[in-house]
C-alpha positions in Angstrom: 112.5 29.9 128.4 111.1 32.3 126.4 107.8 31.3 125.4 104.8 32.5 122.9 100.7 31.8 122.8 99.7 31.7 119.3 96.2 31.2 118.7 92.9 31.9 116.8 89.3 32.2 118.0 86.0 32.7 116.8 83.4 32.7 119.8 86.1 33.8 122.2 86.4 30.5 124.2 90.6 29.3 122.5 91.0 33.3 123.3 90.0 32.6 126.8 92.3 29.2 127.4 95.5 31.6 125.7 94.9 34.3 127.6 94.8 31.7 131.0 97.7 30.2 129.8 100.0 33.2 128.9 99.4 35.0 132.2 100.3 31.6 134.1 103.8 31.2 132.1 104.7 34.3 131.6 104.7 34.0 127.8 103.6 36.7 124.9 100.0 36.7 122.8 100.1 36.1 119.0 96.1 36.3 118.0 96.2 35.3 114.5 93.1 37.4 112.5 92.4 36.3 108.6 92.0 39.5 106.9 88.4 41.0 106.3 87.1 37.5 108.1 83.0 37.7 108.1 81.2 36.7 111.0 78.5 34.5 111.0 76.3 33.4 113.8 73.7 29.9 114.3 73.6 27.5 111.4 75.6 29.4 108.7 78.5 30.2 111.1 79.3 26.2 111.5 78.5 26.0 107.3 81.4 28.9 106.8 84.1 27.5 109.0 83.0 23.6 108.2 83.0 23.9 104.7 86.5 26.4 105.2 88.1 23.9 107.2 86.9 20.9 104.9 88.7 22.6 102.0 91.4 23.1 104.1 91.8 27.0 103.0 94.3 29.4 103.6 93.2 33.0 104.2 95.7 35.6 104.3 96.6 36.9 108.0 97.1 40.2 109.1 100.7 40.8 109.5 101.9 39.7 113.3 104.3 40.6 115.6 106.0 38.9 117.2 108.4 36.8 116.0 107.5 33.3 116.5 110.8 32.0 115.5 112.6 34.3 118.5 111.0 31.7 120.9 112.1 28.5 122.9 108.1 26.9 123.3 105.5 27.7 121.5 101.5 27.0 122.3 99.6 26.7 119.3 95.3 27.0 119.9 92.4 26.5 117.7 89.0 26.2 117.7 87.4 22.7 115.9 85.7 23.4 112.6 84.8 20.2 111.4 86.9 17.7 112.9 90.0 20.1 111.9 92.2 22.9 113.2 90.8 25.8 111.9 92.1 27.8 108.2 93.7 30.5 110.4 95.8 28.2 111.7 96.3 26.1 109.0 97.7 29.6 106.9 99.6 30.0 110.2 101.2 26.4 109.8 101.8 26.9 106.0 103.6 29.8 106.4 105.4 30.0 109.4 108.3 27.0 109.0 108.7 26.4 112.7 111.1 23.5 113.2 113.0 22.4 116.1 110.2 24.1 118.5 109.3 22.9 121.7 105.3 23.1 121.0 102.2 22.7 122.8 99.0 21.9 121.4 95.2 23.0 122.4 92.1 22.9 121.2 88.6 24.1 122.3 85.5 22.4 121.2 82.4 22.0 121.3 81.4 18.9 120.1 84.3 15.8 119.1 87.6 16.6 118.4 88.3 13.9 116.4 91.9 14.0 115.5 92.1 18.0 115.3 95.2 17.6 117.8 96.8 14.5 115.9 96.3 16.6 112.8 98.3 18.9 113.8 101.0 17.0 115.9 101.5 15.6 111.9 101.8 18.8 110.6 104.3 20.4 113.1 106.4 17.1 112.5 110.3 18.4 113.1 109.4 19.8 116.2 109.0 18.2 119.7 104.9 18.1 120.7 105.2 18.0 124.7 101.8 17.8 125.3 98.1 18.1 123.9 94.9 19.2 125.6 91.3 19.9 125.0 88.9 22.2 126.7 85.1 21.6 126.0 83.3 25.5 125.5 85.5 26.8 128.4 83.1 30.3 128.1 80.1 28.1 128.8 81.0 25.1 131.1 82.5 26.0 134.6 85.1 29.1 133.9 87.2 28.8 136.8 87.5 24.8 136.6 89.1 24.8 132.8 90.9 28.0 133.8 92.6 25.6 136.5 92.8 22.8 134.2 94.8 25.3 131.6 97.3 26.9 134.6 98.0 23.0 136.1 98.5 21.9 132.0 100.7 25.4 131.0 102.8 24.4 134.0 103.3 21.1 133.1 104.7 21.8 129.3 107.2 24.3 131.5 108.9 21.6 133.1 108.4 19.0 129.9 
């Protein structure tokens, strides 16, 4: 089964669960990257990407290879910006029609996820969701135990 990681981060911690998760299946790295994206760092980074994600915004991507219609399952990661999957993602979603997909869904956080995942299960509807999971800071909290936690889960959505 050919199999694809797309994903987006910010801090590095969703790079860090798609990077676990590609070497354990086997599978190819899509890193999705808004074009001329700022950074921003303490208070005014979660004001940028909250009020972003809030107006549900779609920046324009930097063209990607590969294909993500040349594969069978696709895992789809985002950070949470406000209780939502994050405006790279959601241009990712609006522009890329992916239907009758095998997908599996990830989110890092560091707070509540609220219904990022259920968001996004509604927004991928035509496609079968095997599976959702969520990873709290993976870069700060115990490395090698959400790197296990991503291996046992990437596994599992194999054989789903």
């Amino acid at each position: 089964m050919k199999s694809l990681v797309v994903f987006y981060s910010y801090d590095g911690n969703t790079k860090f669960i798609a990077k676990t998760i590609a070497q354990t299946v086997g599978a190819d790295l899509l890193q999705l990257k808004p074009v001329g994206e700022k950074r921003w760092w303490g208070p005014l980074k979660y004001l940028f990407g909250g009020r972003q994600a809030t107006l549900k915004l779609t920046p324009e991507l930097e063209p990607f290879k590969p294909n993500p219609q040349d594969y069978d399952l696709i895992f789809i990661g985002t950070p949470v910006w406000a209780w939502n999957y994050t405006p790279a993602i959601n241009s990712f979603l609006t522009n890329t029609k992916l239907t009758n997909k095998k997908i599996a869904l990830f989110c890092s956080c560091g707070g509540q996820p609220e219904k990022t995942l259920d968001k996004m299960t509604e927004r991928l509807a035509g496609n079968k969701i095997l599976g959702t999971i969520i990873f709290k800071e993976p870069l700060k909290y115990n490395q090698e135990e959400q790197s296990n936690r991503a291996e046992q889960w990437a596994l599992s959505m194999i054989k789903a």
